[in-house]
C-alpha positions in Angstrom: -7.9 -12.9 -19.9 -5.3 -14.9 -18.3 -5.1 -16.0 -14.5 -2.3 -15.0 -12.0 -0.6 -16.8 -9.2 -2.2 -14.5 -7.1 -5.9 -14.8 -5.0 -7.3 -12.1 -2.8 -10.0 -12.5 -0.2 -12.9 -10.5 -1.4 -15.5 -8.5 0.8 -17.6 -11.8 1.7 -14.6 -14.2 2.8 -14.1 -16.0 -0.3 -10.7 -16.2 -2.1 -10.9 -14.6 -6.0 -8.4 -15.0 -8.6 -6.7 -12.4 -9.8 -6.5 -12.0 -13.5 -4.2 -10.3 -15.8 -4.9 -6.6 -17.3 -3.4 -5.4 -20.4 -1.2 -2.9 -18.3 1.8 -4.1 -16.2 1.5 -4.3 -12.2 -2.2 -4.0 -12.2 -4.9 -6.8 -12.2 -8.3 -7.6 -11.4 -10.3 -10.0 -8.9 -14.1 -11.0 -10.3 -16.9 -12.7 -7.7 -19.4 -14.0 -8.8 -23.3 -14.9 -7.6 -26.0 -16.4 -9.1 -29.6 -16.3 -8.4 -31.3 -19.7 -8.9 -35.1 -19.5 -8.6 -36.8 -20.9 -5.5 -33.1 -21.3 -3.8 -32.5 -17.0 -4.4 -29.2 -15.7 -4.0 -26.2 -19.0 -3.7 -22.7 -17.9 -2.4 -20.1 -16.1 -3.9 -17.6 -17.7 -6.5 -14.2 -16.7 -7.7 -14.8 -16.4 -11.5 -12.5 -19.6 -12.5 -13.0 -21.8 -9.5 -16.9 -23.5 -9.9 -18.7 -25.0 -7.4 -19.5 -28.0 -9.4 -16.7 -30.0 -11.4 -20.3 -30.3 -13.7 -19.5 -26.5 -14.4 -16.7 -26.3 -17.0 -14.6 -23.1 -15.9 -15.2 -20.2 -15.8 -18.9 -20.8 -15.6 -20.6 -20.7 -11.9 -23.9 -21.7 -10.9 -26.4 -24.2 -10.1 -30.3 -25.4 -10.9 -32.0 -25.3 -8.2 -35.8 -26.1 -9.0 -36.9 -26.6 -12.4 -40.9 -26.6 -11.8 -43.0 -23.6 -12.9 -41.5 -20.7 -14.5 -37.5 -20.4 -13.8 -36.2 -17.0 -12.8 -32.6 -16.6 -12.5 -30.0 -14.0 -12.3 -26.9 -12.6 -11.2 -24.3 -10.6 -9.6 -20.8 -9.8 -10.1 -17.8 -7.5 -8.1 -14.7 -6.2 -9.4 -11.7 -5.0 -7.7 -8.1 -3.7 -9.2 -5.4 -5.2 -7.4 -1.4 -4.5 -7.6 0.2 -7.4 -8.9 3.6 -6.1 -9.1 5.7 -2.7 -10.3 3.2 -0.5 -11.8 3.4 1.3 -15.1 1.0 3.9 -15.7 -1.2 3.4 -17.9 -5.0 2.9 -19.1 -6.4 -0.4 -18.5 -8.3 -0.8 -21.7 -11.3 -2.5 -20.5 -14.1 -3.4 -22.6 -16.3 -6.5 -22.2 -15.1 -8.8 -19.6 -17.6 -11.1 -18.8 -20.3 -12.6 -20.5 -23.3 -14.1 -18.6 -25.9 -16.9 -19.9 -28.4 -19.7 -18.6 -27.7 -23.2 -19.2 -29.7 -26.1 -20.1 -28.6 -29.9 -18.9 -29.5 -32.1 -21.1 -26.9 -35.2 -20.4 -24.4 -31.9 -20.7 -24.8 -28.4 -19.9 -25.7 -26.2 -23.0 -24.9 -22.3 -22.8 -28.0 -20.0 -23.9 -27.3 -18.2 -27.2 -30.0 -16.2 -26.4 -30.5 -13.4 -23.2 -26.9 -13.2 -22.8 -25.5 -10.1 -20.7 -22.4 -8.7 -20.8 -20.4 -7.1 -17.8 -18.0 -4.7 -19.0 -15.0 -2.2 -17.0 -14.8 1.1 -18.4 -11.1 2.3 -19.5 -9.2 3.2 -16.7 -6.7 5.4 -16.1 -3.6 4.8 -13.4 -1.2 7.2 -11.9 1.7 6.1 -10.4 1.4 8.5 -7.1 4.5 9.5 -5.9 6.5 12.6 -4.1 10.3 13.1 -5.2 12.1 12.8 -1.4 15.2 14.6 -2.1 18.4 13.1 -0.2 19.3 15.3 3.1 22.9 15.9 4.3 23.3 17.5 7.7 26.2 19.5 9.0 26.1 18.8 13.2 28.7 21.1 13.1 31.9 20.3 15.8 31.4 20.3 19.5 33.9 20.6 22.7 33.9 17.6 24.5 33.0 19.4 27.5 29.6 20.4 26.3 28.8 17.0 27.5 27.9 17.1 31.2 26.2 13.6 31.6 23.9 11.1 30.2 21.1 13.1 28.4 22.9 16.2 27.8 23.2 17.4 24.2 25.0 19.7 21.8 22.7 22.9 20.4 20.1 21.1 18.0 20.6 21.8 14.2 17.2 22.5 12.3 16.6 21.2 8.7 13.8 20.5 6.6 13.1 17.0 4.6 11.6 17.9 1.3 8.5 16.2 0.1 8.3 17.2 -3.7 6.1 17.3 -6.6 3.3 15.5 -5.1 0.4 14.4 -7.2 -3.4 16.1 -6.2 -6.2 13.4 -5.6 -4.8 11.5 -2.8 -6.4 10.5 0.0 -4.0 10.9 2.4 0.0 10.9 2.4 1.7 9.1 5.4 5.4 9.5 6.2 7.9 7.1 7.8 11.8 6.8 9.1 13.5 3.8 9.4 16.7 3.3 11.3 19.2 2.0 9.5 21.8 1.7 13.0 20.0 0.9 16.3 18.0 3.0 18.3 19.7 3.9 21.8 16.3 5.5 23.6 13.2 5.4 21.4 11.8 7.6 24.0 14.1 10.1 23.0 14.9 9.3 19.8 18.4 9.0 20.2 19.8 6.8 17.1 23.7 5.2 17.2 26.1 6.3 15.4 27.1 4.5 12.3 29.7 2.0 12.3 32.7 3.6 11.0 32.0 6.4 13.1 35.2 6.8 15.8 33.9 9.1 18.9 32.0 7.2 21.6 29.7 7.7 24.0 27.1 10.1 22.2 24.1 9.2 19.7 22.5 11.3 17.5 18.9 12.4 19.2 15.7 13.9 16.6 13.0 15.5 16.9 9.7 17.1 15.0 9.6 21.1 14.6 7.4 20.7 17.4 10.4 19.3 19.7 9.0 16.0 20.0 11.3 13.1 19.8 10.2 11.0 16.7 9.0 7.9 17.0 10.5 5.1 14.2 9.2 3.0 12.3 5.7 4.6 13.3 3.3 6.1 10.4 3.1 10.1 10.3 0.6 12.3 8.1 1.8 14.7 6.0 -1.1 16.7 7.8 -1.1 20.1 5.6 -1.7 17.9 2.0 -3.6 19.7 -0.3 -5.9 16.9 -2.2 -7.4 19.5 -4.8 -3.9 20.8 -5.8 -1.2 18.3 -4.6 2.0 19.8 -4.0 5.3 20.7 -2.6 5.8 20.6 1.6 8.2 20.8 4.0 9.0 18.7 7.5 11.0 20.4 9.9 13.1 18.6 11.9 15.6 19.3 14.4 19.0 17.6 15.4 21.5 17.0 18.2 24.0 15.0 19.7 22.5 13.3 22.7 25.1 11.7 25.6 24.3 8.2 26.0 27.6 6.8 27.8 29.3 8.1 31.3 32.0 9.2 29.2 32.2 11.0 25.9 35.5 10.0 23.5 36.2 12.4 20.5 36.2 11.3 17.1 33.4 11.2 14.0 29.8 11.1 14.5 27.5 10.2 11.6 23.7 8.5 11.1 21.9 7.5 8.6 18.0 7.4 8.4 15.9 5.9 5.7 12.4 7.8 4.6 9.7 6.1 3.2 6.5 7.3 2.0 3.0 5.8 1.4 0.3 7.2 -0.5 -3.4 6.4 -0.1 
């Protein structure tokens, strides 16, 4: 195996190297313990980084107490980690490490005998991923007089977002939007209108089929996910023009609104 740039901070505090896989995006951190006789269990190790300049790399561990009979041992942990774009793929696996006593004599000397090997089984990974069809929205045209004051609005427009084709076996699927002009009243959810947008005095206001304003840039579950069978869904959403100014001007009125997904 060969190292990354990367480290990642295992389960016990201690920083691992991340090592290359034989599939693109995807590597894996190693820790590493040994148990050295009368001292029992040392500290965890990134498998690489030694505790002992003694130790040539990537071997870890100590003596402790060479009187009587010697009993020593180990432990290791594993964990995948994304080290870039991810192809899907198996990771091969196979042997990955190979553990052995030493002996010192002036130098330490690796044990041909006893040795065990620590192997990952061949892994598969799925890229998981929903297709998020682009949504246009037609708000329709409005009399300037519909506008009575600040917080009035035009009749909303309902519309669904498509989430697509999603893979079974996820834990959970979370949803996002992310303004791309600034929000007027997060409260409301009233977004401004995009730059080369010509009428003044109106955002663009939207809600959850529930007639809740959404919140941005907050974390939403796709709450009726089927794990077993994955999927095709639906979000409804509904749309107005919201009065934000003491006077409305007429003109164009556009938004745009990024969505994001994350899957678990």
């Amino acid at each position: 195996m060969t190292m990354t740039s990367l480290t990642v901070v295992g389960p016990h505090g201690r920083s691992y190297t991340v090592w290359n896989t034989n599939l693109p995006g995807v590597g894996i951190a190693i820790g590493i313990r040994t148990f050295l006789n009368g001292c029992g269990w040392m500290g965890w190790w990134s498998l690489g980084n030694p505790p002992s300049k003694q130790l040539p790399p990537p071997w870890v561990g100590l003596a402790c107490n060479g009187q009587g009979s010697v009993t020593n041992g180990g432990q290791i942990e594993m964990a995948l980690v994304k080290t870039g774009p991810i192809t899907a793929g198996t990771i091969s696996g196979g042997p990955l490490i190979e553990a052995a006593a030493t002996i010192y004599n002036g130098v330490y000397e690796i044990e041909t005998k006893g040795r065990k090997t620590f192997s990952l089984t061949p892994t598969i990974v799925k890229v998981a991923a929903c297709t998020t069809p682009d949504v246009t929205v037609s708000m329709g045209s409005h009399k300037q007089s519909v506008f009575k004051g600040v917080g009035t609005t035009t009749p909303s427009v309902a519309f669904n977002l498509g989430v697509n084709a999603c893979p079974a076996g996820l834990n959970a699927i979370q949803y996002q939007f992310i303004p791309i002009n600034a929000v007027l009243d997060a409260a409301n959810g009233v977004l401004a209108l995009s730059g080369d947008s010509t009428a003044t005095g109106i955002g663009l206001q939207l809600k959850d089929g529930n007639g809740n304003a959404l919140k941005y840039r907050t974390q939403y579950v796709l709450t009726n996910y089927n794990r077993a069978t994955g999927g095709s869904y639906t979000i409804p959403l509904r749309a107005a023009y919201y009065q934000t100014g003491q006077r409305v001007t007429p003109g164009s009125a556009n938004t745009v609104l990024t969505f994001t997904m994350n899957y678990q």
